[in-house]
C-alpha positions as CSV (number, residue, x, y, z in Angstrom):
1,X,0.0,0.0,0.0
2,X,1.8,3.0,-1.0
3,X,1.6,6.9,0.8
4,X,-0.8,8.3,-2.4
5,X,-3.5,5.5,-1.3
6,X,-3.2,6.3,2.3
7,X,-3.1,10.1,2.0
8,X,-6.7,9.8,-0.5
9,X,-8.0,7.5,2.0
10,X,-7.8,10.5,4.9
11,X,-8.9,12.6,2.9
12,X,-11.7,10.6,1.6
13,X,-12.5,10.3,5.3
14,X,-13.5,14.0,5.6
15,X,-15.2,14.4,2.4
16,X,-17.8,11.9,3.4
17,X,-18.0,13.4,6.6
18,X,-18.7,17.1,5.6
19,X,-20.7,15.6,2.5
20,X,-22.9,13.2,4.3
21,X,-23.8,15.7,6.9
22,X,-25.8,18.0,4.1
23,X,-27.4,14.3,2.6
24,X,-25.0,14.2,0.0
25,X,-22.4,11.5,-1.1
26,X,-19.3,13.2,-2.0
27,X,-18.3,12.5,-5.6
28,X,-17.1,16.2,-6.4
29,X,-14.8,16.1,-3.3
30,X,-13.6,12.7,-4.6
31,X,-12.8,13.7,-8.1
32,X,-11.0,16.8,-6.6
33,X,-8.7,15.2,-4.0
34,X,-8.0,12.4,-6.9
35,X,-7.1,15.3,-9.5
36,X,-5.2,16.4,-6.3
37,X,-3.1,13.2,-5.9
38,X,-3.1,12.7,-9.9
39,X,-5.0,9.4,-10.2
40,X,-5.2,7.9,-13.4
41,X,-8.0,10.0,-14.9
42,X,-9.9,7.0,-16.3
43,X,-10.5,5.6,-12.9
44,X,-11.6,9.2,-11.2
45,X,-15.4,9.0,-12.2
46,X,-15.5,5.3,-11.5
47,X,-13.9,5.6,-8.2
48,X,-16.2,8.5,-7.5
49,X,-19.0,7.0,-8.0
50,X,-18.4,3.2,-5.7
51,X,-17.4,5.4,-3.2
52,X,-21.3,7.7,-3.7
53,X,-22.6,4.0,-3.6
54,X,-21.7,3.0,0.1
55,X,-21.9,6.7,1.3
56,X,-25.5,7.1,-0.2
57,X,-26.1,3.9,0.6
58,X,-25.8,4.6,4.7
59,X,-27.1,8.2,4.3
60,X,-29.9,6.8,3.0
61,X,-30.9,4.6,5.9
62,X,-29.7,6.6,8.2
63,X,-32.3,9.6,7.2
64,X,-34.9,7.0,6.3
65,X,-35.0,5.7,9.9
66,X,-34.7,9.4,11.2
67,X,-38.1,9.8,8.6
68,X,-36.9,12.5,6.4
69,X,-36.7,10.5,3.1
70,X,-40.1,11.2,1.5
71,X,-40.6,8.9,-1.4
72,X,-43.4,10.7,-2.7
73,X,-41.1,13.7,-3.5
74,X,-38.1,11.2,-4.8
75,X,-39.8,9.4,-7.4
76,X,-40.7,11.8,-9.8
77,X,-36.8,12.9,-10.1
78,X,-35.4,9.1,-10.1
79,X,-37.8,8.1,-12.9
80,X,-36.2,10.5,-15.6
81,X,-32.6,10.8,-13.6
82,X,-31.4,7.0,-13.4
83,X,-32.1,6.6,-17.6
84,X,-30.6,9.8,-18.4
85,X,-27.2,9.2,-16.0
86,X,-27.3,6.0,-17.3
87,X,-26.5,7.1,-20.8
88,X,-24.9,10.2,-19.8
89,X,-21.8,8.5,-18.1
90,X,-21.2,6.7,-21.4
91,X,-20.5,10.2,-22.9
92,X,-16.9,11.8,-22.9
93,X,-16.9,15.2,-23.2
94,X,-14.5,18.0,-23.4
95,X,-13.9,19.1,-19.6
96,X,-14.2,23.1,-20.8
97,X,-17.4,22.2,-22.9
98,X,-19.5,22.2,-19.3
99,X,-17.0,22.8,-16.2
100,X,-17.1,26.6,-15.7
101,X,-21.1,26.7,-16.7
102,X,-21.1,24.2,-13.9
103,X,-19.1,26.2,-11.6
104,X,-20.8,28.9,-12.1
105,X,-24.6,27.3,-11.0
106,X,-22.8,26.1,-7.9
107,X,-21.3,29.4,-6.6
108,X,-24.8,31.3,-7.1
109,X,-26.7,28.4,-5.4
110,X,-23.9,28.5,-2.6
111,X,-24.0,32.5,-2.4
112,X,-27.9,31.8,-2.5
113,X,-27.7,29.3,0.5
114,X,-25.2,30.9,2.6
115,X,-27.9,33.4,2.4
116,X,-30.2,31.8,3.5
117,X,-29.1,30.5,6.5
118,X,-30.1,32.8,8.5
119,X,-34.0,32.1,7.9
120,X,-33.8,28.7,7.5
121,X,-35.9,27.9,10.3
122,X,-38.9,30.0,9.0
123,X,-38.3,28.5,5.4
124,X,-38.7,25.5,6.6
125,X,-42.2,26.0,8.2
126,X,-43.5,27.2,4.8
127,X,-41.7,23.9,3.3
128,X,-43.6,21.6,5.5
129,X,-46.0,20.4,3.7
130,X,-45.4,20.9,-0.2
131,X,-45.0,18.3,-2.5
132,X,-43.0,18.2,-6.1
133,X,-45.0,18.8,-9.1
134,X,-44.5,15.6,-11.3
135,X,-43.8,17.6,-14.6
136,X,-41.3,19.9,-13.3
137,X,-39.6,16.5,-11.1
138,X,-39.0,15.1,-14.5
139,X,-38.0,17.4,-16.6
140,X,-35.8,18.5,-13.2
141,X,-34.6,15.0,-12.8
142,X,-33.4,14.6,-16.4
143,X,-31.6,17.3,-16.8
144,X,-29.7,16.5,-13.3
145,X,-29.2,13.0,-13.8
146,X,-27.7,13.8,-17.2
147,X,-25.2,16.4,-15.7
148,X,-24.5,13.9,-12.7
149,X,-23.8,11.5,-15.4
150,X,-21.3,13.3,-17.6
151,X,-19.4,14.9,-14.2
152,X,-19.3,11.4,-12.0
153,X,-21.3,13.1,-9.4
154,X,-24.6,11.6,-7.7
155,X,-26.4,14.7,-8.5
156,X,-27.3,16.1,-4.9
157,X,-25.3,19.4,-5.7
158,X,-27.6,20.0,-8.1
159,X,-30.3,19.3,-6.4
160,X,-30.6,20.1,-2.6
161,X,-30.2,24.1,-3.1
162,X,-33.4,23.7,-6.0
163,X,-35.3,22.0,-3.2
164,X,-34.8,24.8,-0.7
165,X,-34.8,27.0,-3.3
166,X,-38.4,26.3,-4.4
167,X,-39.5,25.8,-0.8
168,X,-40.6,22.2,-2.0
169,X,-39.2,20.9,1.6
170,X,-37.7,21.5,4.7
171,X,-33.7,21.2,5.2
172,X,-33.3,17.6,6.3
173,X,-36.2,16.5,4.5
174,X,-34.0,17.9,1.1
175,X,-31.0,16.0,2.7
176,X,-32.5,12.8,2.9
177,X,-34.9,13.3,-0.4
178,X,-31.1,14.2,-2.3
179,X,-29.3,11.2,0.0
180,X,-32.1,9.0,-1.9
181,X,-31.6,10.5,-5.5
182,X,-27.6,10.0,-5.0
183,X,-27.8,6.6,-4.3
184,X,-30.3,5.4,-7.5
185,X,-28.1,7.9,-9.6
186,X,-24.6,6.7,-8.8
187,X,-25.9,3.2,-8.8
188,X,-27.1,3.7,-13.4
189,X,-23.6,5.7,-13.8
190,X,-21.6,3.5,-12.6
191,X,-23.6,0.6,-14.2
192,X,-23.4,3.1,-17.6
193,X,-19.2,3.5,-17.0
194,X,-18.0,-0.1,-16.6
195,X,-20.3,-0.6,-19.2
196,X,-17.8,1.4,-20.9
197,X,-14.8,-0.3,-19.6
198,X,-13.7,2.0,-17.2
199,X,-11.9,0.5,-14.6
200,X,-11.5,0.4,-10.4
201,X,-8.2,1.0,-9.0
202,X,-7.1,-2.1,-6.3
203,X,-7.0,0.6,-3.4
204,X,-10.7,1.2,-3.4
205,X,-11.2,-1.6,-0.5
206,X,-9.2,0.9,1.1
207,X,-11.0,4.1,0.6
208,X,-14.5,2.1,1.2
209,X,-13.7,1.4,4.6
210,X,-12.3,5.3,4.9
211,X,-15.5,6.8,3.8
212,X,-17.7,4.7,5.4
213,X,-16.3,6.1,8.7
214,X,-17.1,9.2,7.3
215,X,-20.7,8.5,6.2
216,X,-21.1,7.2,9.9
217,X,-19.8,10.5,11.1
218,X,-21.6,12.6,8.8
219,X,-25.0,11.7,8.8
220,X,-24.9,11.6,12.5
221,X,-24.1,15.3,12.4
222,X,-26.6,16.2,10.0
223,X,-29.3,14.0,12.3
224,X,-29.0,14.8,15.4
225,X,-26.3,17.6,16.1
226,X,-26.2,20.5,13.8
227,X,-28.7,23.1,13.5
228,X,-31.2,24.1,10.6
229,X,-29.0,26.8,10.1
230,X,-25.6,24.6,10.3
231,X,-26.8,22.5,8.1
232,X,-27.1,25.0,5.3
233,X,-24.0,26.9,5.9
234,X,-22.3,23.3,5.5
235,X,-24.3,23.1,2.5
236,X,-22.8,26.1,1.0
237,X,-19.2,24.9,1.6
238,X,-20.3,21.9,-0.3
239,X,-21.5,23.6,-2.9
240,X,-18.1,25.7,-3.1
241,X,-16.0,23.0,-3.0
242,X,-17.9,21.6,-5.8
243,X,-17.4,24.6,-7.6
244,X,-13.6,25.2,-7.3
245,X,-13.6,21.5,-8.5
246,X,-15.2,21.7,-11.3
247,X,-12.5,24.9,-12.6
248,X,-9.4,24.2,-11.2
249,X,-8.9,20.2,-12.7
């Protein structure tokens, strides 16, 4: 086991942790510490995305037996997303043909969150009890799982800050609704990549076990210790991070 898999495994391990908290799985942290390393770029998005997989995966129970994963809200995105990511990670695409129009979504919805923050609480009253239209989840759900497809990303930077933005649900109710839509997503991309021969590196047992630890952290944080208002300002560092990804590899 050489220093490079030990130093991505650490920081893997915060990642999920910041990540998880928030209800996402961490694929845009992952690609950025690998560009940071210098993995071998045809197994970043691979990587990326078996690493969403067991995040999402405990997120997703996690806020389910906390009850803020409400299906009724999930489906309508999931339906057009898992196709479309499917497809999408199929696609190579030059990296300046999308990165900074990417970029530049994230760090408005991160200015717009950080914002925010301070009236989350009364946001989320009027949240409460409003459900997703199933048009506008569709069309919302194709578009995202065909970006989270072409990135390597589960999607839930995308779509978390549209779901407080829209007022279609409270803050952990978006975190476990976006925990859900990671999971299905990175599951069809990652099914659409290998499909591709793309490969695993033999370190991810490795990183697995790192960002499990993580996820474990994470999601306890977003649970049961941080505030409404912590929740989003974590959010918006997410979303930043995301961002400074997407331009600087």
């Amino acid at each position: 086991m050489n220093g490079e898999a030990v130093l991505l495994a650490g920081l893997f391990l915060l990642v999920a942790t910041l990540y998880s908290s928030v209800g996402h799985a961490g694929a845009s942290g992952y690609l950025a510490a690998m560009a940071l390393v210098g993995l071998a770029p045809e197994q970043m998005r691979p990587t990326a995305l078996a690493l969403n997989l067991l995040v999402g995966g405990i997120g997703l129970y996690r806020f389910w037996r906390g009850g803020f994963v409400r299906w009724r809200n999930i489906l309508p995105f999931v339906l057009a997303s898992a196709p479309a990511a499917y497809f999408a990670a199929q696609i190579e695409l030059p990296k300046d043909s999308y990165s900074m129009l990417l970029a530049g979504v994230l760090l408005v919805a991160a200015i717009g969150v950080f914002r925010s923050a301070t009236r989350a609480e009364s946001d989320d009253l009027r949240a409460s009890d409003r459900q997703v239209p199933w048009i506008i989840g569709l069309v919302v759900g194709g578009a995202i799982g065909t970006l989270s497809g072409l990135t390597g990303t589960g999607g839930a930077i995308f779509l978390t800050p549209l779901l407080l933005f829209a007022h279609w649900m409270p803050t952990r109710d978006a975190s476990g609704t976006s925990v859900a839509f990671v999971w299905i997503n990175s599951l069809t991309a990652l099914a659409g990549l290998l499909r591709s021969e793309q490969t695993l590196p033999d370190s991810l047992p490795l990183w697995l076990g790192a960002v499990a630890v993580g996820a474990l952290i994470g999601t306890q944080l977003g649970l049961r210790w941080l505030p409404v208002r912590g929740l989003r300002y974590a959010l918006g560092v997410v979303l930043l991070i995301a961002a400074t990804k997407l331009v600087s590899t």
